[in-house]
N, C-alpha and C positions, 0 to 999 in steps of 0.2 A: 347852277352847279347842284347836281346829286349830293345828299349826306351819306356816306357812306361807313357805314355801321362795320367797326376794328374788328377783326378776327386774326387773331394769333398767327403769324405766316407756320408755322410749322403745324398747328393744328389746321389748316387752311390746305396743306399742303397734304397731311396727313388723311385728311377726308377726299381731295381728288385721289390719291392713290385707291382706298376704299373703294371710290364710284368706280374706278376703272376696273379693281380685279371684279367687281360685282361685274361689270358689265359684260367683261371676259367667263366669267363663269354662268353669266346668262346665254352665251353665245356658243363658247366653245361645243357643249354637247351635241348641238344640231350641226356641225359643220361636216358629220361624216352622216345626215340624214339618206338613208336610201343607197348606201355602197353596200355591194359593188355593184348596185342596177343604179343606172341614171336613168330616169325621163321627164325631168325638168326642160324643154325644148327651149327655154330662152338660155338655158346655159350652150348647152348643145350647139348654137347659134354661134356661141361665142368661142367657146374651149376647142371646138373641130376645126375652125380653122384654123388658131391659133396655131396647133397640131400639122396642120396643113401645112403652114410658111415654112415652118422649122424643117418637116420633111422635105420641099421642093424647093424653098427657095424663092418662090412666088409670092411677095408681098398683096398682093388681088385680095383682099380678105373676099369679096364679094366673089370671087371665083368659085370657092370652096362651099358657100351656103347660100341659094338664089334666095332667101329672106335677112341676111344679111343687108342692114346700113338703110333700114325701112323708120329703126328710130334710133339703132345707136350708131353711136361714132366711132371713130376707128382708136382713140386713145387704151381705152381697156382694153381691146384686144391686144395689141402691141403690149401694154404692159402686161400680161398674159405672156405673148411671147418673150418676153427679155425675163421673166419669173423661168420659164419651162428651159429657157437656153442655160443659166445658171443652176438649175437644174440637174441637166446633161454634163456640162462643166465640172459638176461634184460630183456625178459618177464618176467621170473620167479617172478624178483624181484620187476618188476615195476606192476605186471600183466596185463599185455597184451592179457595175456591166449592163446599162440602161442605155441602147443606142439613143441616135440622134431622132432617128423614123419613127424611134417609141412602139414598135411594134411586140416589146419584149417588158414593158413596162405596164402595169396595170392601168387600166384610162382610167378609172377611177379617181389615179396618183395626182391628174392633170387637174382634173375636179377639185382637189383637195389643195390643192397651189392656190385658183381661183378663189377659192370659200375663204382661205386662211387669208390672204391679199383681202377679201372684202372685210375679215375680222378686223386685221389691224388696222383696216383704213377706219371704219366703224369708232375705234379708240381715237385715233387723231383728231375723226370729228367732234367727238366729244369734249376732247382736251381745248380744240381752237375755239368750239360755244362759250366753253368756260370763260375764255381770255377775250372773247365779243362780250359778252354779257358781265363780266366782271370790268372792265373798259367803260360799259354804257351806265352801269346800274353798281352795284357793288358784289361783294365777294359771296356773300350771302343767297342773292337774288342766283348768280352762279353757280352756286351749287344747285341750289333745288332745280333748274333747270337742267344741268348735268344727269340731276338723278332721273328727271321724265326723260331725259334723250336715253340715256341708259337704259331705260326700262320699258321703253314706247316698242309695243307689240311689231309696229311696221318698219320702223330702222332696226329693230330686230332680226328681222325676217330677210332687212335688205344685206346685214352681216355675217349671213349663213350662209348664202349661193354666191355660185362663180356667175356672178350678172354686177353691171359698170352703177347701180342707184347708188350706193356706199361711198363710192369715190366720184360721184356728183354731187352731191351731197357737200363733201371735203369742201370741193372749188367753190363750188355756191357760195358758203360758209364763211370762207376765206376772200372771194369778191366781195361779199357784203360786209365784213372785215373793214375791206379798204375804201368801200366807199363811206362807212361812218369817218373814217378817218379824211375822206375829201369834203366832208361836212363841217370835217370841224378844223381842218388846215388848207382846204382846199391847192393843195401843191401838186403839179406833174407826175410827179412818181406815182403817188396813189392814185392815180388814172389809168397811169401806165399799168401797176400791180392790180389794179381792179378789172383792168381789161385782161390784162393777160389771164387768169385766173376764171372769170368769166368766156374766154373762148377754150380753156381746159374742160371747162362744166360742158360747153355746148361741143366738144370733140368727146364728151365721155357718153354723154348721152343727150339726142336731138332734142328731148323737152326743155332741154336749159334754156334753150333759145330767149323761152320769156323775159330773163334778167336782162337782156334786152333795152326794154323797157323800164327798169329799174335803175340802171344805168343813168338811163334819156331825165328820169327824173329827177335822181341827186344831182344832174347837172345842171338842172333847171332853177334848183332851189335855191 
């Protein structure tokens, strides 16, 4: 058993709030990096088709971009599209007068769907490290890891564009979540919740694949 060094839940509590607007404030300014020109081609990949279903109807993401689905998976896109439909949904209602074809909408707008979807995925992961790393180690070791994820130049970078790292990331996170939990109860469920969650990571982005093997090995142990 870890000793685990007391820290006041409300002060405890009070300091993940802190890490998160910091991280929010480290993040938000770049989300509108380079509007209203895009040439980020790995968004581009992603956000055009998205664009694409919604106008046709054509679920094919790989229709719409012949480099599409070389490494990512079809998860972020779709959630891309169910972001862009509610959307359209709130013009409707609120009129904004933003068709469905989006031809009257600035692309940029669609970018900005993507980037902000990567920002608050970006926060989650940060909040579930916290509740991994506070789980294995204590509340303390949790935070200052919070403050490196929060502050780590490359998950940075991956919370600023409309690209699926950020919410690969999330499921990773969250599979390897439940496999310390099959380590230390070894029950069904967290098989179950650690697969499921690990074939999210590898539908979000094909590099997940690895966990794979990480899988193969808490089960081994």
């Amino acid at each position: 058993m870890h000793s685990r060094p007391k820290v006041n839940k409300a002060f405890f509590i009070a300091l993940i709030v802190f890490i998160l607007m910091l991280a929010f404030f480290i993040r938000y300014p770049g989300i509108d990096f380079q509007f209203p020109d895009i040439s980020n081609p790995d968004e581009t990949i992603l956000v055009h088709p998205a664009l694409k279903v919604l106008a046709t109807k054509n679920f094919n993401l790989s229709v719409w971009h012949p480099d599409w689905g070389l490494v990512y998976g079809p998860f972020y896109s779709y959630s891309l599209i169910l972001l862009n439909s509610l959307f359209f949904i709130g013009s409707d209602i609120f009129g904004w007068g933003f068709t469905l074809a989006g031809e009257n909408a600035p692309l940029w707008a669609f970018y900005y769907i993507g980037r902000f979807l990567s920002l608050i995925v970006s926060l989650a992961g940060i909040l579930l490290l916290i509740k991994l790393v506070q789980n294995t180690f204590d509340n303390k070791t949790a935070l200052i890891s919070a403050v490196f994820l929060a502050t780590n130049p490359t998950y940075v970078s991956f919370s600023i564009y409309a690209k699926p790292d950020a919410l690969m990331c999330l499921f990773l996170l969250a599979a390897i979540f439940f496999m310390l939990k099959i380590l230390e109860f070894s029950k069904t469920k967290f098989y179950m919740l650690a697969g499921f969650f690990s074939g999210l990571a590898i539908a979000t982005k094909l590099y997940a694949l690895s966990i794979i093997v990480l899988i193969i090995a808490v089960h081994l142990i």
